[in-house]
N, C-alpha and C positions, 0 to 999 in steps of 0.2 A: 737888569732884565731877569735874571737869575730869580729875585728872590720875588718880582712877577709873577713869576710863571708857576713858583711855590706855592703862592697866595692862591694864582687860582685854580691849583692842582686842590688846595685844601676847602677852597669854595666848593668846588663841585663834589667833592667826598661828604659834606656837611649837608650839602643839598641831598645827595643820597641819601643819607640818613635817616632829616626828614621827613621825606617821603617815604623812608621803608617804613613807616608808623601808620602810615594809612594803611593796614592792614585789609580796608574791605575790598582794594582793589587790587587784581592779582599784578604780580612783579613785575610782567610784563606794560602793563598801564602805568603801574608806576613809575618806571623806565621812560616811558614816553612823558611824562612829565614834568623832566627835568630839565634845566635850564642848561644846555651845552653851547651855549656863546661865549662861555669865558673859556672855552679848551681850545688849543692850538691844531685843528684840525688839519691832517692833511688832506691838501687836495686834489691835489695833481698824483700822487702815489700814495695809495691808503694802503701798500701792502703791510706787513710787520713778520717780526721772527720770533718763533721759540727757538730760546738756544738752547745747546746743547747743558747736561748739568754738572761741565767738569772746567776745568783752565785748561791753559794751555801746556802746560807743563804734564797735566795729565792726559793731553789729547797728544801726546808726544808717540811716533812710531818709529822704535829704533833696531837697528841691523841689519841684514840681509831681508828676514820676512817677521812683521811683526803684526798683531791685533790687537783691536781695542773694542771693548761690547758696552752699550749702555740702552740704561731702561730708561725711555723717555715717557713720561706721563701726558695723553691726549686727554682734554675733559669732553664730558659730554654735549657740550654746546657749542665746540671746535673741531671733533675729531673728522665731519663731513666735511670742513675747509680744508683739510689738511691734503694737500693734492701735491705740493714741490718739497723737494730736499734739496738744500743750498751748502754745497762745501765749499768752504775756502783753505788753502795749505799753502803751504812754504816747505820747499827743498832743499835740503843741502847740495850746496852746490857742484860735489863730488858726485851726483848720481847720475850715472847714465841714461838721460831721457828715452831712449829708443828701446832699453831693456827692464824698464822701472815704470813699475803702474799697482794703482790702487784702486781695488771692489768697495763695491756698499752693496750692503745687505739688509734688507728689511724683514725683521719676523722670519727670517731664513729665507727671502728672496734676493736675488740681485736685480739691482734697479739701477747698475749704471757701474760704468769703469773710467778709471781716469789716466792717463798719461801723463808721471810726477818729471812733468820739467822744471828745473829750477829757473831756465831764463826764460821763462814764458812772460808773454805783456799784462796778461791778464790769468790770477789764479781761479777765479770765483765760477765752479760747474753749478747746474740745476738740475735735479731730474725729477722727473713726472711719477709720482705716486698713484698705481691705479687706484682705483675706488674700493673700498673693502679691504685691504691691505692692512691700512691702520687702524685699530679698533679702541674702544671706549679703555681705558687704563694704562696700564705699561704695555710698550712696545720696544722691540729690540732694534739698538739699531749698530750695525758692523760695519769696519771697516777692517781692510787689510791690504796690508801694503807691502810691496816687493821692491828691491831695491838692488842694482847691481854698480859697483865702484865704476867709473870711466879710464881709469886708469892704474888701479892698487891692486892686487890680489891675495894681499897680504889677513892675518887675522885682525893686526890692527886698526885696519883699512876698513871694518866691519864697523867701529863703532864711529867711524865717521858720515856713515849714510845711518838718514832720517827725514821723515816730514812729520811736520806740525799740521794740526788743526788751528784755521784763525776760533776763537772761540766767539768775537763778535761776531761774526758771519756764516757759521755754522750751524743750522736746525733747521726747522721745520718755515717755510715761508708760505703765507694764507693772508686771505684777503679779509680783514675784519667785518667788512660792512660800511656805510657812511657813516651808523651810530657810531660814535664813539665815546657816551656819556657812560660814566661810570654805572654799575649795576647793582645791583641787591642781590645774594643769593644767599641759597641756604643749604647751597652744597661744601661739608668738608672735605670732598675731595679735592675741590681747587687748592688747598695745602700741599699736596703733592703735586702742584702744577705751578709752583711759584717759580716762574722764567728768572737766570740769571742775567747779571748785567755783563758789559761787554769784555771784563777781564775772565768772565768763567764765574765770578763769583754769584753769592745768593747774597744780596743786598738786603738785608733785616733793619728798617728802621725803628727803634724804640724812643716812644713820643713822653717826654717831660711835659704834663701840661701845668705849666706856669710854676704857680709856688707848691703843687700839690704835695703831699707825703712820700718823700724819698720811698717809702716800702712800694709804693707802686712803680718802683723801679723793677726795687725785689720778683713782685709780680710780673711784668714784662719783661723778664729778663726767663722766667720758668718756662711763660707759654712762647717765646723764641725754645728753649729747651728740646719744649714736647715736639714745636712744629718742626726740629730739624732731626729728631727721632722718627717720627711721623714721614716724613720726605725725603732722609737721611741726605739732608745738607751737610758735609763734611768740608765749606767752603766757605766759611758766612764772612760775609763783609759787616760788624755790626757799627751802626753810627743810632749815637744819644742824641735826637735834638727835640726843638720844640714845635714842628712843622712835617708834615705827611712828604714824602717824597715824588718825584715826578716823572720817575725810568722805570725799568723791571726791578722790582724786588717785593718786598714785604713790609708793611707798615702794623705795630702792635704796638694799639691803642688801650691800657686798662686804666682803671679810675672808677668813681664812684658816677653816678648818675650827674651828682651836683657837680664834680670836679670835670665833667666832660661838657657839661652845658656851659661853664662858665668860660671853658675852651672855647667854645662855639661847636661843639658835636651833640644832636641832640639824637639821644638813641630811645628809641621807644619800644614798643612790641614788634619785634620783627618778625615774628611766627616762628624763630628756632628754637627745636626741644632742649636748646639751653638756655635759661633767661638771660639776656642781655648781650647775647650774641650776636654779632653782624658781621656778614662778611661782603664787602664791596668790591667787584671786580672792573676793570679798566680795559676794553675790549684792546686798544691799540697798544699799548705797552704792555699788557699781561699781568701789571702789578695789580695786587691784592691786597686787601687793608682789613687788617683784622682788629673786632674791636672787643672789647668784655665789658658790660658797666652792671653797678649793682647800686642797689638802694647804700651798703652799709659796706665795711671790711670784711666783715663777717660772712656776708652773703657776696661775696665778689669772691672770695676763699673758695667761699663753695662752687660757684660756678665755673672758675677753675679748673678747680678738682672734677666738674663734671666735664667741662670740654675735654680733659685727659682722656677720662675713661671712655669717649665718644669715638673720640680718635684711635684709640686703642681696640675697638671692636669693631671695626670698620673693615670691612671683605678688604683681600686683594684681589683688582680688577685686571685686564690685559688680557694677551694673548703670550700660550705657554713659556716662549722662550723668553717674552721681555718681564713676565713673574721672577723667574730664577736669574734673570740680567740682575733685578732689584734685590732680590732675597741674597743674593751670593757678594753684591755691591764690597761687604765690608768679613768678603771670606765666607767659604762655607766651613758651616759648625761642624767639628770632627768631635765624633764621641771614641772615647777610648777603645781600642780591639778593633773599631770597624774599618774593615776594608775600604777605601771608597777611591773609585777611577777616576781620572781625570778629568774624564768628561764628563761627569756628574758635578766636577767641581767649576767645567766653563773651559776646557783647554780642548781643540779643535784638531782630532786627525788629520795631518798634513803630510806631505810629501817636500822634500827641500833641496832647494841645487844650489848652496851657496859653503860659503868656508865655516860658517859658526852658527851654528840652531840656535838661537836663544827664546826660551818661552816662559813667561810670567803668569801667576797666578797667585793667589790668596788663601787664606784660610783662620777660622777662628777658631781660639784655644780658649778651654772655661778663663772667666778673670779673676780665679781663685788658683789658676792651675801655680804649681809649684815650679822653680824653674832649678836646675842643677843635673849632673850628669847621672843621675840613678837607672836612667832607661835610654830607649833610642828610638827614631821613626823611621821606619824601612820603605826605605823608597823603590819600588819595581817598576823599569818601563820598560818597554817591549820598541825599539829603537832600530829596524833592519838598517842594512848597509846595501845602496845600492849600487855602487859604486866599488872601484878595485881603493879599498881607505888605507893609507900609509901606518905605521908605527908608532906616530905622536901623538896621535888624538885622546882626547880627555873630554870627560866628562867632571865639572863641577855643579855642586848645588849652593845658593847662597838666599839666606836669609836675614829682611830685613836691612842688608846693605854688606851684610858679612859673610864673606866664605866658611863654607860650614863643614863641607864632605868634598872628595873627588875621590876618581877613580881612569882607570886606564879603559880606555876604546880598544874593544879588539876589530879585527877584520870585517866580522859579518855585525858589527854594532854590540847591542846590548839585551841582555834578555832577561826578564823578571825571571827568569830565575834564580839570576843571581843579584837579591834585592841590594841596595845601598844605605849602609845604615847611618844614618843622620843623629849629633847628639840631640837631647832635649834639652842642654841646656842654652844651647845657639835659639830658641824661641821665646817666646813673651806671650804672657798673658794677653787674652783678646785676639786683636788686629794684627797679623803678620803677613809682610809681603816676601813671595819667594821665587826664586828666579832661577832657571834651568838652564845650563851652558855644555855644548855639543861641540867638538871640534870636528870636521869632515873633512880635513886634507888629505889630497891624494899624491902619488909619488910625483906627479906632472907638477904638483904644487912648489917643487923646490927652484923650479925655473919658473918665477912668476909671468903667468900670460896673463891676461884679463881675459882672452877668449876661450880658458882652458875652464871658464866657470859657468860656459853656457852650452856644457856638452850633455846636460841629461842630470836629470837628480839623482843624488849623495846619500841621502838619512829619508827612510819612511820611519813616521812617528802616530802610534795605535793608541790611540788617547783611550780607547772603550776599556783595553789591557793593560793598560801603565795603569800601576796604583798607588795609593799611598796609607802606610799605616801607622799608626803608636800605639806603642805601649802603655797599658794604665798608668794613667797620669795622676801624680799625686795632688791631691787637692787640699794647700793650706796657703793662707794669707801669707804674707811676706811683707814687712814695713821696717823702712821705709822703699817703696818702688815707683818707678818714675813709670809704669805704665798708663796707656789712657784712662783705663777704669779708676786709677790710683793717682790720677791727677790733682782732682777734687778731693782732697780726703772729709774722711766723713769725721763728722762732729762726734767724738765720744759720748755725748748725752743725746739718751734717746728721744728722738722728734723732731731735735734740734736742727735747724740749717748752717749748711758751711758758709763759713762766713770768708767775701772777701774783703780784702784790705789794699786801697789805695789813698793816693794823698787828694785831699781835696781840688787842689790845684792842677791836677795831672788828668785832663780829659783822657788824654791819649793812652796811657795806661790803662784805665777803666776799661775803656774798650775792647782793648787788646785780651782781658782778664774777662771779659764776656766773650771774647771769640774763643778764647778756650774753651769756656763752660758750653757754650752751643755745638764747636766742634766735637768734643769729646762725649757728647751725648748723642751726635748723630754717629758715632762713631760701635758707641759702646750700648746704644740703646737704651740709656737710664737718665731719668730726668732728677737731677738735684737739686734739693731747697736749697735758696742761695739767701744770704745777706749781707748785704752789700754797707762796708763802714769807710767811712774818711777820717783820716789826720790832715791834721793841720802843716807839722811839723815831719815825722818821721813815723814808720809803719816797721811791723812787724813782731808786736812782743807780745801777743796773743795768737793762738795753733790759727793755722786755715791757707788758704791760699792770696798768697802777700807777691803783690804786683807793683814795682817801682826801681828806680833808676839807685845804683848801686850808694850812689851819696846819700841817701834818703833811706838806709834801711836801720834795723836798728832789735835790738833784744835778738832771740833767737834767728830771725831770718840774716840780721849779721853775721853774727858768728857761724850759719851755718855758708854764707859766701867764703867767710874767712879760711873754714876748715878746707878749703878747696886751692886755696893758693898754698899749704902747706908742702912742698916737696915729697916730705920723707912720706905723708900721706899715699900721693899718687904715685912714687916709685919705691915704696919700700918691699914690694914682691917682685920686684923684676931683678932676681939674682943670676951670677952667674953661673948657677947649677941647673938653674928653670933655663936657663937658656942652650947648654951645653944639651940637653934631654928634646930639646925642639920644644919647649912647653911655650917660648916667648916668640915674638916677631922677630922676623930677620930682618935688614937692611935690603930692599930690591936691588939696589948695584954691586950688592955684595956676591964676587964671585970665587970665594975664595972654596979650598976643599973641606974648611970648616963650617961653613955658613952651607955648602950645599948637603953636608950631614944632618946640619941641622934643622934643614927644610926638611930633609927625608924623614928624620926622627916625628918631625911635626905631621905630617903625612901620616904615619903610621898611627899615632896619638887620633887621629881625626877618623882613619878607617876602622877603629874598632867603637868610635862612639863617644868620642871624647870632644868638649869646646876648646880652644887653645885659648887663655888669654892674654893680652889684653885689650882693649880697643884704644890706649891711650899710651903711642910711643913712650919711647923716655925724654925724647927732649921736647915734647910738649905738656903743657900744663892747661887749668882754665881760666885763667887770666883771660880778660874780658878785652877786649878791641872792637872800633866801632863794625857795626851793621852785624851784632852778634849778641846772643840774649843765653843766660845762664840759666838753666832750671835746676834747682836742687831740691831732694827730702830731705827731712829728720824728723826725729822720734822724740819724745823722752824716754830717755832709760829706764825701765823696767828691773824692777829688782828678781833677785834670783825665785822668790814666791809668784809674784808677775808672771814670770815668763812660762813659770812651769802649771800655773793656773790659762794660762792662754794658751801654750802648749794642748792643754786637754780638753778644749774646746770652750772653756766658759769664757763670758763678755768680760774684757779688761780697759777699762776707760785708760785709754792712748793717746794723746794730742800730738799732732801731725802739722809738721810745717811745711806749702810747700812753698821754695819762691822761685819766683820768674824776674829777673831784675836783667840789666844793659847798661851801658853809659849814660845814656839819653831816654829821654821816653821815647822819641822820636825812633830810636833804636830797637827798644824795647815791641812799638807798636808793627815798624817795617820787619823786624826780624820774624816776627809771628804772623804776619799775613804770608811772607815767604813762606815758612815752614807750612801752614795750614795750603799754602797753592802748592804748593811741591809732595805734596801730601806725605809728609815727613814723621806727621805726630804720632806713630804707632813705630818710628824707631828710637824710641825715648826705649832707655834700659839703666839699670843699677839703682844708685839711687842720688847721681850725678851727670847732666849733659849738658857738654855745650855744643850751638848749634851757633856755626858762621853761614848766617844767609849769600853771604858771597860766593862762596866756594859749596856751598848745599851738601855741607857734611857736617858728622856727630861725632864728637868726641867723649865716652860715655865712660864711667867707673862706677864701682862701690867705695865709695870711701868709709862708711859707717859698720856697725855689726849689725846684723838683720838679726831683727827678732819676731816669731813664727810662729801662726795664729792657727789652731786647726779650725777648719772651715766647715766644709758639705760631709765631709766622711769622719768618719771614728777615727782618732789618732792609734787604736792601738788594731785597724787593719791591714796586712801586710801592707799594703800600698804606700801608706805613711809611716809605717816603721822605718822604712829604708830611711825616711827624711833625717832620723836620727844622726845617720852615716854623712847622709848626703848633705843636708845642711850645718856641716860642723865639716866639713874635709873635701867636698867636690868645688868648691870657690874655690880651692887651691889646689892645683894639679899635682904636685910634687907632693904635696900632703897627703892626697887621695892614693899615690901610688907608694908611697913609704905607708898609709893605715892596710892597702891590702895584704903589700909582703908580709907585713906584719900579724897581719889575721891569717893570713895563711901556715907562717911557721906556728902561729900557737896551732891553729887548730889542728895542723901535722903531728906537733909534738903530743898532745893529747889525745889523737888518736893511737900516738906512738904508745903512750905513758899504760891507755886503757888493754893494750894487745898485750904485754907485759905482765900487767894483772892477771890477766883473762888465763896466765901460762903460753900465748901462743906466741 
């Protein structure tokens, strides 16, 4: 029945076609044209959904009061259907119904409140969209959810309340029409309106047709690229087959004219100012099917290269708030020196009556930025106290998943005046997630009541006055780095594409090595030439990105797993003088008056602007266990002329390995849809992680020497002189504090030496 319903999911795409060649007769006639008896109509309920464009993992609202904002894309031949909002959620079962409810907000209106019971019979609310509300582009759409323990009062107790969004059942519900035969159009905004399927994801199909030329893979694998840049799908479900698909997602179709006819797609003039453009839309599922044909390779290149630039100069549409919902999606871009408030960056003045504020946000760093402790970013928020607050409260900040800064809560809260200085070296180029934690206990809090937390709110939070700033950020390459923009690495010869590498045999892999390359360009904005190579045997002895199960690798991308199970490798900085100084992790059960020295020591390390490292205990290693994928870089070593010629800015052809390998493919492929749904990919750091989809943690190192490319600025303006310092002694804390003492008695004693001279 399945492969049915395929056939004639693909009939009627074909039929569109076509008919989009009759050019004399407008879309709409054509439309009417079309043979809709081979589609499964429904009949009895034609309603359908656009879903929301995130999983569930990211529809997740966790603590006391948490929010989630997203830009949903309405096209213009849907956004007058759009009349209901359907949520559906799941509670943890610890939350108190009767004091726990969650808002929706549309465009900055509220359109409905809900009541988070967890043993309710039914979760599924609707509410009525007036008319005019949603408008033609991005729309904003909020929720926020409040949450009080039934029984805990504790701070622990905080990170046990949350609701989810179902991601099936959550977005916009509208009534298509009785047509439901696929359509012709020749609008590229339906790109940013590709509905996801029912896990949250953005289902990309890439169509092999029959024996055509593997490079049309190449090709379909670019424009997936541009369109999740274009739509910033940072979710993509991608499957290779040889068949259009029949739910919400996206179908990219490239090939030559003849390789598409002989498919059975026959693509004509369709009137788009790109030749051989067609884009088919499917009113009842939302999927879209994008197709490119050209007379020649040559001329399909170009066309391409024209849909890019099409897309690329394309207005953003919407209403205010759901513009900067989409622009802020993957962090707002911080320029060095500027001040910018939170709520410029999406974080929402609130009021809060519960034990722990916790508030999330984003932000983008250049993908050249340099990473190490030479500066700091001063964090200033403006935090009253409204409440009589006890002596224990703390503020931390954590980036990325790692505590970075704290500080002590006084009485009346916190006040930008006295900002927090965060290091730079706890950040990563690009994509960074950061997270703000508030404790609000009061002295009533020591005798835990549950009813001592519904007396009046704790923390007012001034999102307009809280700011955030850095310091000039030094701008030079870094290789090898496991950042997103640094995923892909680029090919040393110019024009050239990255090539990936998998084994012939290995679907699943392939894949998996395109959900990267999709993700990390909806991520990072940049579409990468790709090409794509099979072995037969074993992969890896040529630079690029080498995707395959750990038996199957071979030349450099071995040896570079290998380097990774070396011990002295991953523990040889973790001494007992780094750790006596607070510079290393302590044991959490450790409650000894040694270990709580050496938390304090580490405290004080952190409040003057310091990373602590390191992210990789001692007694673990990256030894690979199933439902777990290893990413590693390397380089080739650069000789001492090398480095100091890329040092000063000129091009130094570098070949860059990166790999992605697991036990299994199976492994390899589950572990990377987890990471991409848990949206993990932007806390890849060093130039080692491994990531257990199980437990949805990263275990990250440097194991290699970095070598350091100057990029956008002149290596000899202050900004990057410091890197001199910083990239040879701030990777090592105990280094960097034995080169200052050090600079500083010389430059003592030579002030000493000069006053002597001088007679004074």
């Amino acid at each position: 029945m399945k492969t049915l319903y395929h056939l004639k999911a693909a009939t009627c795409l074909k039929a569109a076609l076509v008919a989009s060649t009759l050019i004399a007769l407008p879309v709409s006639a054509v439309a009417q044209q079309l043979d809709v008896s081979v589609l499964d109509t429904k009949t009895e309920d034609r309603s359908t959904i656009r879903r929301l464009t995130a999983t569930a993992d990211q529809l997740r609202m966790e603590g006391e009061q948490a929010e989630i904002r997203l830009a949903v894309y309405a096209p213009r031949d849907e956004v007058l259907l759009y009349r209901k909002l359907q949520v559906d959620y799941l509670t943890a079962v610890s939350t108190a119904p009767e004091h726990s409810s969650m808002s929706i907000m549309v465009n900055g209106q509220p359109v409905g409140d809900v009541e988070l019971n967890a043993g309710a019979q039914s979760s599924m609310r609707s509410f009525d969209l007036p008319p005019g509300l949603m408008v033609e582009g991005f729309n904003e759409i909020r929720f926020i959810a409040k949450h009080k323990h039934r029984v805990d009062c504790t701070i622990p107790a905080t990170y046990e309340l949350w609701t989810v969004l179902n991601p099936a059942n959550t977005g916009i519900v509208f009534d298509p029409g009785p047509d439901n035969s696929p359509k012709v159009s020749a609008s590229l905004e339906l790109l940013r309106a590709v509905p996801n399927d029912k896990s949250g994801a953005t289902n990309m199909r890439l169509l092999q047709l029959g024996t055509a030329s593997a490079g049309n893979l190449d090709r379909a694998l670019a424009v997936a690229q541009t369109v999740a840049a274009f739509g910033k799908y940072h979710n993509p479900d991608i499957q290779i087959r040889n068949e259009p698909g029949n739910d919400a997602g996206l179908d990219i179709i490239v090939g030559t004219r003849a390789e598409l006819s002989h498919a059975g797609f026959a693509v004509g003039d369709t009137g788009s100012e790109i030749p051989g453009l067609a884009i088919v839309h499917r009113p009842d599922t939302g999927r879209v099917s994008l197709f490119l044909a050209a007379e020649n390779r040559p001329a399909l290149d170009k066309s391409i290269e024209a849909f890019k630039q099409a897309l690329q100069a394309k207005p953003m549409l919407g209403s205010r708030r759901g513009i900067a919902a989409f622009e802020n999606k993957f962090g707002y871009e911080i320029e060095p020196g500027e001040t910018v408030s939170l709520a410029k960056i999406g974080v929402s003045s609130k009021r809060f009556d519960g034990r722990l504020l916790r508030q999330d946000f984003s932000i983008r760093l250049p993908d050249d930025y340099f990473v190490g402790d030479y500066g700091k970013a001063k964090l200033s928020l403006n935090i009253d106290a409204l409440a009589n607050l006890s002596n224990a409260n703390r503020l931390q900040v954590f980036a990325n998943g790692a505590a970075l800064a704290s500080a002590e809560l006084t009485r009346d809260g916190i006040s930008s005046r006295n900002p927090l200085d965060i290091p730079l070296g706890g950040f990563s180029p690009g994509f960074n997630d950061l997270r703000i934690e508030v404790s609000s206990l009061t002295e009533d809090d020591a005798t835990c009541d549950v009813a001592t937390g519904l007396n009046g709110d704790r923390l007012s939070l001034d999102a307009d006055t809280s700011t955030i700033e850095f310091d000039a950020l030094a701008r030079m390459r870094v290789t090898p780095s496991l950042s997103p923009s640094d995923l892909l690495p680029k090919n040393p010869a110019e024009n050239r594409p990255t090539t990936i590498q998998v084994l012939a045999d290995d679907p699943k892999s392939l894949e998996a090595a395109a959900q990267l390359a999709v993700a990390t360009a909806a991520i990072t904005q940049q579409v990468r030439p790709i090409a794509i190579t099979t072995a037969s045997a074993s992969v890896g002895n040529q630079p690029g990105l080498i995707v395959a199960p750990v038996n199957r690798l071979s030349g450099m991308a071995k040896e570079a797993y290998l380097d990774t199970l070396d011990p002295e490798r991953t523990q040889g900085s973790r001494s007992q003088v780094g750790r006596f100084f607070g510079l290393k992790s302590v044991d959490e059960n450790d409650t000894s008056l040694m270990a709580s020295i050496q938390r304090y020591a580490g405290s004080a390390w952190r409040s003057v602007g310091f990373k602590l490292n390191s992210e990789v205990p001692s007694d673990r290693s990256f030894a690979l266990q199933g439902n777990s994928i290893l990413i590693a870089q390397r380089t080739k070593t650069l000789t001492s002329k090398e480095s100091w010629v890329a040092f000063m800015g000129a091009p130094v052809k570098q070949d860059t390995w990166t790999v992605v390998t697991g036990l299994t493919s199976d492994d390899i492929k589950a572990s990377t849809e987890t990471m991409l749904r848990e949206g993990r990919l932007a806390w890849l750091t060093g130039d080692t992680s491994l990531y257990n989809a199980t437990t949805n943690r990263f275990a990250s190192e440097r194991l290699s020497d970095p070598n350091y490319f100057a990029s956008l600025a002149n290596p000899s303006e202050f900004r990057n002189s410091r890197l001199v310092v910083a990239g040879l002694v701030s990777h090592n804390m105990l280094d960097f504090v034995v080169f200052m003492l050090a600079f500083c008695l010389i430059l003592g004693f030579s002030y000493y030496v000069s006053l002597k001279r001088s007679g004074r």
